[in-house]
C-alpha positions as CSV (number, residue, x, y, z in Angstrom):
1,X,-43.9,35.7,-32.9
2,X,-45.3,32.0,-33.5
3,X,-48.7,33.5,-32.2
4,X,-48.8,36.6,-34.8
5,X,-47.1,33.7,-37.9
6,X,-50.1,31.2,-37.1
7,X,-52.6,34.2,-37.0
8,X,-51.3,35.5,-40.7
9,X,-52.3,31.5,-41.9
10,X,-55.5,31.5,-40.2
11,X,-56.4,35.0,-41.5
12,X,-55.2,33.8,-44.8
13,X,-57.9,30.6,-44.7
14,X,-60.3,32.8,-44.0
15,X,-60.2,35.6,-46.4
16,X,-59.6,32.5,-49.2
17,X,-63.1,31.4,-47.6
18,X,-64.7,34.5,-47.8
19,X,-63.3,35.2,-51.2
20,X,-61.2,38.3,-50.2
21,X,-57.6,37.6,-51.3
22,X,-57.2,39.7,-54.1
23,X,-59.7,42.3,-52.5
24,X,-58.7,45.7,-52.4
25,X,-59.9,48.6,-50.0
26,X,-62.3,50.9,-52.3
27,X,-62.2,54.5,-52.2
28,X,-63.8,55.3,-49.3
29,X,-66.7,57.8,-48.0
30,X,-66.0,61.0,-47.2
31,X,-67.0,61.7,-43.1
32,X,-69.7,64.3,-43.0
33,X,-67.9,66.2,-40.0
34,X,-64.8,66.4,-42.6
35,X,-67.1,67.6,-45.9
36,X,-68.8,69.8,-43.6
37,X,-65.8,71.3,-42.3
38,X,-64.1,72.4,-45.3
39,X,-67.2,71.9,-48.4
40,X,-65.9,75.6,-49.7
41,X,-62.2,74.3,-50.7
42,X,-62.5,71.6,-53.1
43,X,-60.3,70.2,-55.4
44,X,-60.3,67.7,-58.4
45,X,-60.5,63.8,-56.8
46,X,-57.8,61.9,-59.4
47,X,-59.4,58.7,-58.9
48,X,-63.2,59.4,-59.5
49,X,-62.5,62.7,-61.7
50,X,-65.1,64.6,-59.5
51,X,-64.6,67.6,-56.9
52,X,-64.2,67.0,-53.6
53,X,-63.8,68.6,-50.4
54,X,-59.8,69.4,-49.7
55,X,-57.8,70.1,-46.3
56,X,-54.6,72.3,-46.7
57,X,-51.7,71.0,-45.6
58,X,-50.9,74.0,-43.6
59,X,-54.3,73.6,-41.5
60,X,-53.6,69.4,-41.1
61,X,-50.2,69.7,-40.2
62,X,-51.4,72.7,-37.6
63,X,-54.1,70.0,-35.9
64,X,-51.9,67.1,-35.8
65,X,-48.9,69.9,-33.9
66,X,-51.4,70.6,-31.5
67,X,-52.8,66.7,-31.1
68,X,-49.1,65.8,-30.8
69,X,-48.9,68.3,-27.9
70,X,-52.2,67.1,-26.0
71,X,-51.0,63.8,-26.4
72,X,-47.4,64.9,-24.8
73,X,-49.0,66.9,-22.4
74,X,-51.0,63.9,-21.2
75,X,-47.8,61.4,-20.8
76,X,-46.5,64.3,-18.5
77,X,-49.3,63.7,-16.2
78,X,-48.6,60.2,-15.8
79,X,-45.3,61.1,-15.4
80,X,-46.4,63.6,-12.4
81,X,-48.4,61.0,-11.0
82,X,-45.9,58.3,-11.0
83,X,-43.5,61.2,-9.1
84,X,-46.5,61.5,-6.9
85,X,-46.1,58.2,-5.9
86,X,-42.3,58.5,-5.4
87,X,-42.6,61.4,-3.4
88,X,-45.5,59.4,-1.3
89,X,-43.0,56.2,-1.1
90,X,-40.6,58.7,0.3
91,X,-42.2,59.8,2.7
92,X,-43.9,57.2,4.0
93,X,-41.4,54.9,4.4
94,X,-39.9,56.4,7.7
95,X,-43.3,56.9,9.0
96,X,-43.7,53.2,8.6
97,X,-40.3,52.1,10.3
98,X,-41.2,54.7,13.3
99,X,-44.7,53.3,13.3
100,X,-46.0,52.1,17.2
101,X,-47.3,48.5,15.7
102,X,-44.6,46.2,15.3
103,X,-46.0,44.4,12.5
104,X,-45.9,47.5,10.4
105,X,-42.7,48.8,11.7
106,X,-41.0,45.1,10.9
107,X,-42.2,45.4,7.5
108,X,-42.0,49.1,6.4
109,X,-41.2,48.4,3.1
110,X,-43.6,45.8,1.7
111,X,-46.3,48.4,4.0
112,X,-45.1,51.0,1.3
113,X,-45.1,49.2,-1.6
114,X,-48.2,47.7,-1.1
115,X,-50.2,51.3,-0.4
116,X,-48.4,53.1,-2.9
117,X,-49.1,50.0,-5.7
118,X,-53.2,50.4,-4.3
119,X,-52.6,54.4,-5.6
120,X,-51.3,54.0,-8.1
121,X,-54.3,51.6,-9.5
122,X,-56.7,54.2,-8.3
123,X,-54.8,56.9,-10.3
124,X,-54.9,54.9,-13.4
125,X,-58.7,53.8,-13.2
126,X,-59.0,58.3,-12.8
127,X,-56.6,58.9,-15.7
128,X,-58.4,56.4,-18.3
129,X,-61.8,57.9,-18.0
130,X,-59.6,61.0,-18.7
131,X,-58.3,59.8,-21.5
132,X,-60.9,58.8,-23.5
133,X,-62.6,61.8,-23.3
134,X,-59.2,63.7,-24.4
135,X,-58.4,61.2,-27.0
136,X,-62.1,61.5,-28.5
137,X,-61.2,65.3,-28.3
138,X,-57.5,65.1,-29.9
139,X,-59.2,62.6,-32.9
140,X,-61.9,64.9,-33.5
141,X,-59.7,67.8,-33.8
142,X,-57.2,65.9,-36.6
143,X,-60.5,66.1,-39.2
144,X,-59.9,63.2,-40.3
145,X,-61.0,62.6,-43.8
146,X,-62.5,58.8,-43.7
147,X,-63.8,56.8,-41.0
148,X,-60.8,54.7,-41.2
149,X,-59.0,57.4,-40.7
150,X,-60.5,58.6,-37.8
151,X,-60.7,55.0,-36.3
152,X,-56.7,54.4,-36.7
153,X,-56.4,57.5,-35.1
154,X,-58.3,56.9,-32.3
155,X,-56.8,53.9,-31.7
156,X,-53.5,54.6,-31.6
157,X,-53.9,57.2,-29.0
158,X,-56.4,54.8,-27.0
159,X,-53.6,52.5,-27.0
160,X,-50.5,55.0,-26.4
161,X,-52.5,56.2,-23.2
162,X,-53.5,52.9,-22.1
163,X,-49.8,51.7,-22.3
164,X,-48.0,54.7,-20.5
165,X,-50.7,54.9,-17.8
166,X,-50.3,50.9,-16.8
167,X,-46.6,51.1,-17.6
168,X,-45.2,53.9,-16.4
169,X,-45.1,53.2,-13.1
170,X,-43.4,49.5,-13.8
171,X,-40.9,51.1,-15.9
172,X,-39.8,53.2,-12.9
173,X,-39.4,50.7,-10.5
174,X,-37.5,47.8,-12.9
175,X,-35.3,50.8,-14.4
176,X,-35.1,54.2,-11.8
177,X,-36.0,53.0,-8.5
178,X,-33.3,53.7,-6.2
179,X,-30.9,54.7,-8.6
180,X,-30.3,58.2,-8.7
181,X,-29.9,58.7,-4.3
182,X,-26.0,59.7,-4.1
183,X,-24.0,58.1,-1.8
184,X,-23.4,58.6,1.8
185,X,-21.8,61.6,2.0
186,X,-23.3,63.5,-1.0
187,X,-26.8,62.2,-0.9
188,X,-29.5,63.1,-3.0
189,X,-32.7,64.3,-1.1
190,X,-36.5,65.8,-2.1
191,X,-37.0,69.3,-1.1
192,X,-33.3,69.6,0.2
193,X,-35.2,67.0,3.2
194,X,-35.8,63.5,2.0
195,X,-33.3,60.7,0.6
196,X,-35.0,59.8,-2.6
197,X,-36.3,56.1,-2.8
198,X,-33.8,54.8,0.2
199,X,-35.1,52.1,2.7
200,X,-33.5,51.6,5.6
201,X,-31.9,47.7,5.7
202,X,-31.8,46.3,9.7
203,X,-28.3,45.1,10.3
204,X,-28.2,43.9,13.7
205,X,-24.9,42.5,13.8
206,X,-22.4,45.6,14.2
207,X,-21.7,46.5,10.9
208,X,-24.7,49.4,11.0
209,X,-26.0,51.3,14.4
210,X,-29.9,51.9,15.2
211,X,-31.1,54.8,16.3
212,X,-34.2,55.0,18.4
213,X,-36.8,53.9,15.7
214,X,-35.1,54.3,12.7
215,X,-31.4,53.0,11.3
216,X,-29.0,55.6,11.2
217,X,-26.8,53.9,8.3
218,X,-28.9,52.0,5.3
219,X,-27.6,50.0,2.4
220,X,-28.0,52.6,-0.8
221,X,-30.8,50.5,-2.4
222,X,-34.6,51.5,-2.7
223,X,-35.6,47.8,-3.0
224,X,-34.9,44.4,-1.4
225,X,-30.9,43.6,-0.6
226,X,-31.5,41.0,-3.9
227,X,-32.9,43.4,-5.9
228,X,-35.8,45.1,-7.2
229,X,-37.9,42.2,-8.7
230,X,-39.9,41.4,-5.5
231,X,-41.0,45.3,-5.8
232,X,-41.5,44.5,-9.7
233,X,-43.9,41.5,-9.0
234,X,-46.0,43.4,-6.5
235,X,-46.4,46.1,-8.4
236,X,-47.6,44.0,-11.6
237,X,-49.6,41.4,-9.4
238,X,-51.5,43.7,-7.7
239,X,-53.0,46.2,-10.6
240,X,-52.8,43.4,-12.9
241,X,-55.5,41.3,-10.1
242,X,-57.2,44.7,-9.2
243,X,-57.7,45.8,-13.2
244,X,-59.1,42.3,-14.3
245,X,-61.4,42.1,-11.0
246,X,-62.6,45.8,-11.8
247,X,-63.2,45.0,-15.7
248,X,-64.6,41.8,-15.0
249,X,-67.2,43.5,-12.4
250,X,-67.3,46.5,-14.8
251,X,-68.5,43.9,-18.1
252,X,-70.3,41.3,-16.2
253,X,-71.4,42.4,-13.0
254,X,-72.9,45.8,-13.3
255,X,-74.6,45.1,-16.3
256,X,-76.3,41.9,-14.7
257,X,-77.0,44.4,-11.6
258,X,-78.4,47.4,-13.9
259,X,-80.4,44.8,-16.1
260,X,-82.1,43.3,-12.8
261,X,-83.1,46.8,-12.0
262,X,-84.7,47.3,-15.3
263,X,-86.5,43.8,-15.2
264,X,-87.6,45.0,-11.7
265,X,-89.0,48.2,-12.5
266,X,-90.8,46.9,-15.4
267,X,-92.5,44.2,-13.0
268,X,-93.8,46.5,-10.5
269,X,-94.9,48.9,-13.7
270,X,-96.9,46.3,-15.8
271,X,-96.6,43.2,-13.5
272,X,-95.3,39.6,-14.0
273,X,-97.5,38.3,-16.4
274,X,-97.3,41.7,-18.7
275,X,-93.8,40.8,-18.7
276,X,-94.3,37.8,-20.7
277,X,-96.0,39.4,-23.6
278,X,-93.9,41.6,-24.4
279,X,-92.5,41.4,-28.2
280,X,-88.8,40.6,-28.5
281,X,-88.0,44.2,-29.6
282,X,-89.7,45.8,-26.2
283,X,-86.7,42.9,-24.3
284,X,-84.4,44.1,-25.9
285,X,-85.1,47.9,-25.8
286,X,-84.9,47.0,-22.3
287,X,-81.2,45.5,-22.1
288,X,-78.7,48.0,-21.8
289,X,-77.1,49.9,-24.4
290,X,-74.1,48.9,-26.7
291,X,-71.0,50.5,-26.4
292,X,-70.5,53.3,-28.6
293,X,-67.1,51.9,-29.7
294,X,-68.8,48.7,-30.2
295,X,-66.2,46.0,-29.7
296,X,-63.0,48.7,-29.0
297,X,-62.6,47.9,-25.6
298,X,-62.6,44.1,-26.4
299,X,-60.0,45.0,-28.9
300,X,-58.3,47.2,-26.0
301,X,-57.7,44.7,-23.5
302,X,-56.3,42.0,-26.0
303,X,-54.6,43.8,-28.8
304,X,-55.2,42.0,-31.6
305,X,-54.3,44.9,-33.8
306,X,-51.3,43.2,-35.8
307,X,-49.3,46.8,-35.9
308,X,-49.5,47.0,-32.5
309,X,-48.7,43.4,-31.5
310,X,-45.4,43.3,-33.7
311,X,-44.5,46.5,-32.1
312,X,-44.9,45.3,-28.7
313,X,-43.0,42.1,-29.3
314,X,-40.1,44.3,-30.5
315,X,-40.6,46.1,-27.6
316,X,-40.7,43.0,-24.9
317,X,-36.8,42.0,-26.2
318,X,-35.4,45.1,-25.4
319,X,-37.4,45.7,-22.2
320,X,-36.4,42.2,-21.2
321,X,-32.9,42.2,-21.7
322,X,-32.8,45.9,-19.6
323,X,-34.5,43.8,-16.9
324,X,-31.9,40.7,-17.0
325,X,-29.2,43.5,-17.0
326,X,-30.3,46.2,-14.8
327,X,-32.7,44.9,-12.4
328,X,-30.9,41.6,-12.1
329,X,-28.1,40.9,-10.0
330,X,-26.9,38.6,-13.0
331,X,-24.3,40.8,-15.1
332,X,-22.6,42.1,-11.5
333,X,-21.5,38.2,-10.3
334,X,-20.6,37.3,-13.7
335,X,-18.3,40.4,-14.2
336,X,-16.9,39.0,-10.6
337,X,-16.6,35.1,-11.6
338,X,-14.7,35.9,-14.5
339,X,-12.5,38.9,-13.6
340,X,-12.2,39.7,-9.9
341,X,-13.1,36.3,-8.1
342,X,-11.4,33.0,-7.2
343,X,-11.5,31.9,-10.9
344,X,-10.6,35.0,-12.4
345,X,-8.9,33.8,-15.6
346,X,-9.3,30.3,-15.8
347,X,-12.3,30.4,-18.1
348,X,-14.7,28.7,-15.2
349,X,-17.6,29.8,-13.1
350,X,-18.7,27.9,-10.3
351,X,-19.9,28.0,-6.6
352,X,-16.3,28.4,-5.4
353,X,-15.9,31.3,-7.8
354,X,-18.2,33.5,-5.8
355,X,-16.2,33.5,-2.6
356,X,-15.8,37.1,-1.5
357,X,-18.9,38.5,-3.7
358,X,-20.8,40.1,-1.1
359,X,-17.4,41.8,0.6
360,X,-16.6,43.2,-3.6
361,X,-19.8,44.5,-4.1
362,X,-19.4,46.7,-0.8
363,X,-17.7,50.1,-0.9
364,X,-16.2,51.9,2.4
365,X,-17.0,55.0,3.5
366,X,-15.6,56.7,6.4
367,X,-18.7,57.9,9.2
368,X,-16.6,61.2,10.0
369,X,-17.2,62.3,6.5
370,X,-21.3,62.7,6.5
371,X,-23.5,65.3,6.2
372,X,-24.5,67.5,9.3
373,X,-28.2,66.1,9.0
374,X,-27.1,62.4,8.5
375,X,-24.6,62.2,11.5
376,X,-25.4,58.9,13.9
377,X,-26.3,59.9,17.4
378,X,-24.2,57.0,18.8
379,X,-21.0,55.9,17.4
380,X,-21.2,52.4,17.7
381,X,-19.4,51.4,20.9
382,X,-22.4,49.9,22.4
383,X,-22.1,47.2,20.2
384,X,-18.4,46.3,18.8
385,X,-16.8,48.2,22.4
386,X,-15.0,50.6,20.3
387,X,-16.5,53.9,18.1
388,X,-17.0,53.4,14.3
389,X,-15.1,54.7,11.6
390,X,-16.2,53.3,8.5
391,X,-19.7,51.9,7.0
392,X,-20.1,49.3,4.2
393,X,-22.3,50.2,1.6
394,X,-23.4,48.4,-1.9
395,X,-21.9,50.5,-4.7
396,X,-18.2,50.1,-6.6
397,X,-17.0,53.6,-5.4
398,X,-13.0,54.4,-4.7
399,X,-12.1,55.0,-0.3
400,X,-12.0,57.7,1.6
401,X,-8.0,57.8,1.2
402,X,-7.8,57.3,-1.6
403,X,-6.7,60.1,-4.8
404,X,-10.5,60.1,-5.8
405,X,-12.6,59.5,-2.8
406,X,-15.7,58.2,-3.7
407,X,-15.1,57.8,-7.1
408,X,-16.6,54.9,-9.1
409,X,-13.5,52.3,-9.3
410,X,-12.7,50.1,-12.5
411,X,-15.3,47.2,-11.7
412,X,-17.8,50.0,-11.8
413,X,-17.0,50.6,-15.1
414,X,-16.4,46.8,-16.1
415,X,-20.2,45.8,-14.7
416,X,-21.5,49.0,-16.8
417,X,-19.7,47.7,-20.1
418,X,-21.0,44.4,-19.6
419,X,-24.4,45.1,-19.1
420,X,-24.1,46.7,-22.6
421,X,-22.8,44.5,-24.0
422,X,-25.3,41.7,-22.4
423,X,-28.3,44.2,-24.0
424,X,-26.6,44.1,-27.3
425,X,-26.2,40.3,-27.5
426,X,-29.2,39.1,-26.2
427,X,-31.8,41.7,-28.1
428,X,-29.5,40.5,-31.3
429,X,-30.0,36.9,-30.4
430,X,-33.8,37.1,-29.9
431,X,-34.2,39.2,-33.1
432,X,-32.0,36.3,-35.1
433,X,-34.4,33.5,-33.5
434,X,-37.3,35.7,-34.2
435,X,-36.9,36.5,-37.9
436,X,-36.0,32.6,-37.9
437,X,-39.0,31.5,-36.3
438,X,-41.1,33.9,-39.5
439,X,-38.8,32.5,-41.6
440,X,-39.5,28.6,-40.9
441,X,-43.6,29.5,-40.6
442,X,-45.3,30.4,-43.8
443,X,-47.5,32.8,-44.0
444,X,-50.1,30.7,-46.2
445,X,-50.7,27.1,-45.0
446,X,-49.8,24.2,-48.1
447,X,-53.2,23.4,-48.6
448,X,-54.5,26.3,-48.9
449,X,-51.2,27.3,-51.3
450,X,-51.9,24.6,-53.5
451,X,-55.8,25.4,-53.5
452,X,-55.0,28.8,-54.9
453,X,-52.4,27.6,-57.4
454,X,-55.1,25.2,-58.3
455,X,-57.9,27.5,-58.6
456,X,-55.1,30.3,-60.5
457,X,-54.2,26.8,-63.1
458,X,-58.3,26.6,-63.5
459,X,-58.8,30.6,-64.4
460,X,-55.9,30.1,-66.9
461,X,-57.5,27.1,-68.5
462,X,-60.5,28.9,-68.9
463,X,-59.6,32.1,-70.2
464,X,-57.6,30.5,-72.7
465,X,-60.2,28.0,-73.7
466,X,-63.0,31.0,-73.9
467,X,-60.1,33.0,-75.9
468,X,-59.5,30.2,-78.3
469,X,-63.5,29.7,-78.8
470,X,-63.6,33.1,-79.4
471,X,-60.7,33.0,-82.0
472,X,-62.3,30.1,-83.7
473,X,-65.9,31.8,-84.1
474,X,-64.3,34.8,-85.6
475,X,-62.4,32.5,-88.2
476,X,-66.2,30.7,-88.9
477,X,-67.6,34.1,-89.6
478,X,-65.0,35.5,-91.5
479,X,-64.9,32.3,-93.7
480,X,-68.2,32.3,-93.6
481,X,-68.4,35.8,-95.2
482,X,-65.2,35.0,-97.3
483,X,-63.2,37.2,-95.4
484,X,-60.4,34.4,-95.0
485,X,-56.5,35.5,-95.2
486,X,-53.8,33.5,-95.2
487,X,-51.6,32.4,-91.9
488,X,-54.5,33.2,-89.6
489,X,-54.0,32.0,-86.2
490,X,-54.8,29.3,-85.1
């Protein structure tokens, strides 16, 4: 918000300075693709008073249905490929944790986020050469009348891919990973075979019983035990590193590499010294070729479209405070310090409070009640000297025994409402301290304020003083000519 309020008072010095205040955007040129298109309808322009080509609304509103659909059809892909992923998280996470190499098998998960995050990059470099080429496609279609037109529309479906491609996959880990697998008992698996987005969690100590290679009870979490920002991080660090190395290489590197080729091939076709003839139109004929888009990728990669900045910023709040409520473990231990800890009811929160957190935020479930497929081979008298009857598992689910087994219990339901309630607040507060912030900022500097009123207090003066020369002429003339009458002004 202070970026885009300081960028409205520098844009405002420079269209003073380049005399473009009070300048408004002309009628523009028709685009020839558009007067080619539909030359035989014309209708009467109201502005210039002259025919002009004409699309019917049923035919525009027919093109933009269909763009819409290309452009829906398009997010579905990312959303295939971002399943892809899942499916190939999924699967390779127990070939990881049976893998020979002890390295690997020690650290399945980060092994699985790490190649699926590596993918995933190579699926969105794939999908936005795709997307160009179908949002040059989709624009074209539109007809759009001016080149404005057509480059606003372009744009926004430039952008809309760009941000659902690099997006889409972070969205899913900060907001769905791991949470739609069941619970033990009533899991939910892939192809009626795989738990969806479940890594297994060692527990050495008793509580859980390993089988052969893999653990035959896990902690119903797709993520780290604190969460899923370590998976969050990874996955923006590494395509945000491998994007900007790849662009970087892509701007400055290959051009260098292709422009040392040309330089080469012209020395060994007219020699060094030819070289240095040459007039500076046969050097640059020789550099390589300019975008077509000109400076749209520049524009791309930092968003300085205003429309789309102020949208994203909107955007960021809400995303954020899902983040701080879902992803977090922050609303679940505050829920707990308040209303089921130590200090429930005393109005404090403090290290004491949390005693018994860990235990709270474990539900029971009783081992004789799983699925044929996901019964343990042992039952656990190797380690505690008697068999198991119960697991521990993170959720805020009812007991076996009790009238509901399995059934989410009132904290469940407590965490849920604060979490809401969290979102509400905090997107509320941001939004008060962001209209505050453009508020408090002006959008034109004083200075420059008072330079205009100056220069408006100047165009006054000198109308009036032209108008009352003018006035004063006339009367000369009219006296002159003895035209005089009574109570003229002035």
């Amino acid at each position: 918000t202070v970026f885009l309020e300081f960028w409205k008072r520098r844009r405002a010095v420079i269209a003073y300075d380049w005399d473009l205040i009070d300048w408004e955007e002309e009628e523009e040129e028709i685009r020839p693709q558009f007067e080619a298109k539909y030359s035989k309808k014309e209708r009467m322009n109201p502005i210039s008073g002259k025919p002009e080509p004409y699309q019917a609304f049923t035919d525009k509103c027919s093109r933009l249905i269909v763009s819409a659909s290309g452009i829906f059809f398009m997010i579905c892909v990312v959303i295939a490929a971002v399943f892809g992923i899942v499916i190939y998280r999924v699967v390779t996470v127990s070939t990881f944790a049976a893998f020979k190499w002890a390295l690997i098998r020690n650290n399945s998960q980060v092994a699985t986020t790490g190649t699926a995050v590596c993918i995933n990059f190579c699926i969105i470099m794939l999908l936005n050469v795709l997307y160009e080429k179908v949002a040059l496609l989709l624009t074209n279609l539109e007809q759009p009348r001016t080149e404005s037109e057509w480059e606003n529309s372009f744009t926004l479906k430039m952008f809309l891919f760009q941000f659902v491609n690099l997006n889409s996959s972070t969205f899913y880990i900060a907001f769905f990973l791991g949470r739609f697998t069941g619970h033990p008992g009533a899991y939910l698996r892939l192809i009626n075979r795989w738990r969806l987005e479940e890594t297994p969690i060692k527990q050495p100590q008793g509580n859980f019983v390993q089988s052969r290679s893999l653990l035959l009870f896990s902690l119903l979490i797709a993520c780290h035990p604190s969460g899923c920002l370590i998976d969050l991080c990874m996955q923006m660090g590494i395509i945000m590193v491998l994007k900007q190395t790849w662009n970087n290489f892509m701007e400055l590197g290959y051009p260098l590499i292709q422009n040392w080729w040309t330089r080469r091939k012209v020395r060994q076709e007219h020699g060094t010294e030819r070289k240095i003839n040459f007039p500076q139109w046969e050097k640059d004929y020789n550099l390589q070729p300019m975008n077509a888009y000109g400076l749209f990728d520049e524009y791309l990669e930092m968003r300085i479209w205003y429309g789309i900045l102020e949208g994203i910023g909107i955007l960021s709040v809400i995303t954020n405070a899902f983040v701080i409520a879902i992803t977090s473990d922050f609303i679940p231990r505050l829920v707990y310090a308040y209303k089921y800890g130590p200090c429930a009811g005393q109005g404090e929160a403090g290290q004491k409070c949390m005693v018994g957190y860990v235990n709270a935020s474990l539900s029971v479930f009783r081992i004789s009640d799983f699925e044929n497929r996901s019964e343990p081979e042992s039952d656990g008298s190797e380690f505690s000297g008697t068999p198991l009857k119960y697991c521990r598992y993170r959720d805020y689910r009812d007991p076996p025994h009790s009238l509901a087994p399995y059934g989410y219990t009132l904290q469940f339901w407590h965490v849920l409402a604060a979490r809401l309630a969290f979102i509400i607040v905090f997107e509320h507060l941001v939004f008060c301290i962001k209209h505050l912030i453009s508020y408090l900022i002006p959008d034109l500097p004083k200075d420059l304020r008072d330079r205009m009123r100056r220069e408006k207090y100047l165009i006054q003066e000198m109308m009036y003083e032209a108008e009352l020369e003018r006035l004063q002429k006339e009367r000369k003339e009219r006296k002159k000519n003895g035209k005089a009458h009574h109570n003229e002004w002035p």
